[in-house]
Rosetta silent file (secondary structure, phi, psi, omega in degrees, C-alpha in Angstrom):
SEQUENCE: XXXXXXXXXXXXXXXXXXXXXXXXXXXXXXXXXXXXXXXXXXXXXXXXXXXXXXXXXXXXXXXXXXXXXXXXXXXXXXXXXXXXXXXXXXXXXXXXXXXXXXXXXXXXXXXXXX
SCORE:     score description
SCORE:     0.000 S_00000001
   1 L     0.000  131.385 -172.306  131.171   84.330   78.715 S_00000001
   2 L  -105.434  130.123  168.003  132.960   87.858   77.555 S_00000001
   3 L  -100.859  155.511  175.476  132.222   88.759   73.852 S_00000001
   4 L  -108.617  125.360 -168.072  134.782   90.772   72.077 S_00000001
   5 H   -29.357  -69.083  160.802  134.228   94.232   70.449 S_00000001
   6 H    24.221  -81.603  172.983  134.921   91.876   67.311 S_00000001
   7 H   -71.672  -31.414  174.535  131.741   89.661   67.478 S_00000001
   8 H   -65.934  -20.947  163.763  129.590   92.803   68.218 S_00000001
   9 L   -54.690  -12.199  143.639  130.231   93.989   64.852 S_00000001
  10 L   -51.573  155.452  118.407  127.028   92.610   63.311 S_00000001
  11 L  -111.452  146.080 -166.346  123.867   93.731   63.187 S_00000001
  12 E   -83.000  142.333  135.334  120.710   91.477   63.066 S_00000001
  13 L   -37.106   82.474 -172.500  117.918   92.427   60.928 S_00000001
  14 H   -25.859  -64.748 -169.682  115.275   93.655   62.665 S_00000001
  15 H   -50.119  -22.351  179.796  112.693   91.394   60.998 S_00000001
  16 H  -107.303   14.766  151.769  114.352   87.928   62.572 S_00000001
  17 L   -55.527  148.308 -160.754  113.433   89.047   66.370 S_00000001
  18 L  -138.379  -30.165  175.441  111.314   86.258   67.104 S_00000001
  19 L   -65.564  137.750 -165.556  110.463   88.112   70.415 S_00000001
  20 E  -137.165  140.561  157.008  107.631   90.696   69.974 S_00000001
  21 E   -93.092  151.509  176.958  106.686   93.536   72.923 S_00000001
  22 E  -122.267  136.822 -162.491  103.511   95.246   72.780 S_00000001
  23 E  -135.651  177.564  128.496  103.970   98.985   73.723 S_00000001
  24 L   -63.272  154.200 -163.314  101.207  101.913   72.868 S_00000001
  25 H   -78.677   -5.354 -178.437  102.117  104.609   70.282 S_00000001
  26 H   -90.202  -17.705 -174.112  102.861  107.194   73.536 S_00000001
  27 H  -111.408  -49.452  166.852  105.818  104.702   74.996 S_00000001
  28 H   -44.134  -50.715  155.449  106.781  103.889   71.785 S_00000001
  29 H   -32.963  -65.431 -153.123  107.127  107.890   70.701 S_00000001
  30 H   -40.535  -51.774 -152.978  108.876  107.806   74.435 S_00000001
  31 H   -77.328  -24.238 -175.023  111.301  105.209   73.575 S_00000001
  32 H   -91.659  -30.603 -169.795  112.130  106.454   69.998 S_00000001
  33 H  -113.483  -16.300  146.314  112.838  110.081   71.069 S_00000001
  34 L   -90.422    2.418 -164.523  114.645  109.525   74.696 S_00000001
  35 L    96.899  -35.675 -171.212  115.915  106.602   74.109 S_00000001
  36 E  -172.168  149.100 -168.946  114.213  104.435   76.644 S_00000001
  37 E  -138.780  179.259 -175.607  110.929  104.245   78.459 S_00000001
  38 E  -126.733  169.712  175.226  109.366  102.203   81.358 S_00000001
  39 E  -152.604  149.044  172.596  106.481   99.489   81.358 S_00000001
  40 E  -107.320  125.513  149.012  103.643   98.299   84.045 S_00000001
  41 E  -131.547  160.928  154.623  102.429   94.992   82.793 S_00000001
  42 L   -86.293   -4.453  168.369  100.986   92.225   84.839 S_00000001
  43 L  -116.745  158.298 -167.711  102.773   89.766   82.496 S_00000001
  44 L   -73.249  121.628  155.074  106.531   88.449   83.284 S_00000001
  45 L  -111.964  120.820  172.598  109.089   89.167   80.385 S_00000001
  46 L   -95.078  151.884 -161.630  112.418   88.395   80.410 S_00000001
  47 L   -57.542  137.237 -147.512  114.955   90.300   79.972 S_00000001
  48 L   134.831 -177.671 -155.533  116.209   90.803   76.208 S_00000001
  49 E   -85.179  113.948  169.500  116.159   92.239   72.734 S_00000001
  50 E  -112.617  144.384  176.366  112.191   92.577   71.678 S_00000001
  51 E   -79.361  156.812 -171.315  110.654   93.702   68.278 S_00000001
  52 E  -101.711  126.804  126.758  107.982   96.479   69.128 S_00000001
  53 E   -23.906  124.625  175.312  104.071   95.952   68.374 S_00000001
  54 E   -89.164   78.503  143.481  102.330   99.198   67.690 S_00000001
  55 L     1.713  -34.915  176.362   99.199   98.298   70.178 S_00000001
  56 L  -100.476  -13.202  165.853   96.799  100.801   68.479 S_00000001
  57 L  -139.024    1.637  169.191   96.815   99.337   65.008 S_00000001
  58 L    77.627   11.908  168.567   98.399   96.528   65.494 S_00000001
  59 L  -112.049  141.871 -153.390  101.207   96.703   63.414 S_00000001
  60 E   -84.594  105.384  179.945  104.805   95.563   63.906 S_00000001
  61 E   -71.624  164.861  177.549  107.462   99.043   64.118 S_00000001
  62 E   -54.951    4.978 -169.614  110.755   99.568   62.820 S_00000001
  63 E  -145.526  133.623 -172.934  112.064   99.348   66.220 S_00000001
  64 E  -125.864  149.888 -157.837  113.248   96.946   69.123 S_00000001
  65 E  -122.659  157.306 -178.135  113.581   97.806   73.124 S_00000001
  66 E  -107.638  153.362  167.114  115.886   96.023   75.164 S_00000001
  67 E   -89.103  137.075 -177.770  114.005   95.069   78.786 S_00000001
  68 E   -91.369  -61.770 -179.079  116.909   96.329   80.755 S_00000001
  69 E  -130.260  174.593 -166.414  115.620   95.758   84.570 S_00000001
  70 E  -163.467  119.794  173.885  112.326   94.006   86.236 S_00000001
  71 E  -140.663  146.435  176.827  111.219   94.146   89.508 S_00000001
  72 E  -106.264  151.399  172.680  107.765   92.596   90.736 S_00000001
  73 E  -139.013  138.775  149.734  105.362   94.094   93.599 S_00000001
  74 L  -125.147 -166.892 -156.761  102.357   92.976   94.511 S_00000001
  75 L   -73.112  -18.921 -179.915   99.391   94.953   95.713 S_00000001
  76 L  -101.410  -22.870  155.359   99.165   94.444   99.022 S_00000001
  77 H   -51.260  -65.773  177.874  103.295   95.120   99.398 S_00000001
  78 H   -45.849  -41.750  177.292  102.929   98.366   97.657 S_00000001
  79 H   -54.576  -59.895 -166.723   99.997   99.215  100.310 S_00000001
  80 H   -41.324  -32.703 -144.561  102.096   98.183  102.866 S_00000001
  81 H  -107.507   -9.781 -177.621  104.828   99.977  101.798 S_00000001
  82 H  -129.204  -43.363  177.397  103.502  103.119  100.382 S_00000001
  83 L   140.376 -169.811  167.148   99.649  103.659  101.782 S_00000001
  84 L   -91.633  -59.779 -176.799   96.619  103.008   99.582 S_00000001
  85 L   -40.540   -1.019 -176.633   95.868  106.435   98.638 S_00000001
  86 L  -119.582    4.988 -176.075   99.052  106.542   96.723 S_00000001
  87 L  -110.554  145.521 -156.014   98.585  103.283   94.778 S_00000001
  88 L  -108.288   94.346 -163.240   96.382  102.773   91.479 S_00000001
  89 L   -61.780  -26.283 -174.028   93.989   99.849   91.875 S_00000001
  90 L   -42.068  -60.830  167.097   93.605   99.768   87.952 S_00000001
  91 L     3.915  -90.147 -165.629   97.363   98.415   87.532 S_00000001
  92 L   -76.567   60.890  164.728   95.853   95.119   89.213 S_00000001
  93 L   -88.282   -2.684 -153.756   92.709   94.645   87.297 S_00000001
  94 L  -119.368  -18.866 -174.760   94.465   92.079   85.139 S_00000001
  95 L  -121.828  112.854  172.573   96.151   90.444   87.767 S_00000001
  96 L   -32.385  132.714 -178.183   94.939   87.742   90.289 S_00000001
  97 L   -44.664  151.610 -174.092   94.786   88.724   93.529 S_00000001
  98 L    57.384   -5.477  171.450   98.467   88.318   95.637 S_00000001
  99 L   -61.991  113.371  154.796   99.958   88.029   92.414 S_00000001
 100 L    -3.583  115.115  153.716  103.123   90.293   91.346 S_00000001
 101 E   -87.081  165.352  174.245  102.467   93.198   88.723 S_00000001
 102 E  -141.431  140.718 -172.543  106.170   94.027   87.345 S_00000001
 103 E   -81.951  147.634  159.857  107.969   96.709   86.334 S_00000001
 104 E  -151.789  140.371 -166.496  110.322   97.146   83.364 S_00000001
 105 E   -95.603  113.824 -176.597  113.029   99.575   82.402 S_00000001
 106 E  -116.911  136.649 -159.547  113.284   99.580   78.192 S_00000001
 107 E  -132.629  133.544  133.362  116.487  100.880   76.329 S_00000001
 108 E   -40.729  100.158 -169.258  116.063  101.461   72.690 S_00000001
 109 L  -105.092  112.878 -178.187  118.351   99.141   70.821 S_00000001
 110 L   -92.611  -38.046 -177.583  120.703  100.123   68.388 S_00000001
 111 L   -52.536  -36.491 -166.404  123.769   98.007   68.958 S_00000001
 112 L  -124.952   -1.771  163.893  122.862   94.915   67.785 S_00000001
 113 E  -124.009  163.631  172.071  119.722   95.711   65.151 S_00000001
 114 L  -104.981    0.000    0.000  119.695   97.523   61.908 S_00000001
């Protein structure tokens, strides 16, 4: 399905994202003053428009990231594939052993909220 500059001429209201990301106030500055940031989580998101979480107080910002890209590793791939010494067991404290941690590439979204 192709949308047409046309239909892209809304913007939603920030407030009726039903999706909510939880970022820290350091990727959130990131994301608000480049544009876009990255995220290590061990949980799977899918890709789309999320409202942002403030993490440190717990309050919902003025702003929604799009997840752009995703790629999963898990820990003993990255060993494989990099050494140990260059990989950070902390990542996988959160994540069952052989399990995936995943990566995600975040775009600041302006096109489609106000």
């Amino acid at each position: 399905m192709v949308l047409s500059a046309a239909v892209l001429k809304f913007k939603l209201d920030i407030e009726r994202i039903g999706h909510i990301l939880d970022l820290d106030e350091f990727k959130i500055k990131e994301a608000q003053e480049h544009g876009k940031s990255t995220l290590i989580s061990p949980k799977f998101f899918n890709k789309g428009v999320y409202r942002v979480r403030n993490v440190n107080n717990g309050r919902l910002e003025n702003i929604a990231v799009n997840i752009d890209k995703i790629a999963a590793v898990t820990y003993e791939g990255l060993i494989n594939e990099l050494g140990e010494g260059c990989v950070d067991k902390h990542l996988w404290r959160d994540v069952p052993e052989g399990e995936p941690i995943f990566f995600y590439s975040l775009k600041l979204e302006n096109n489609f909220v106000k």
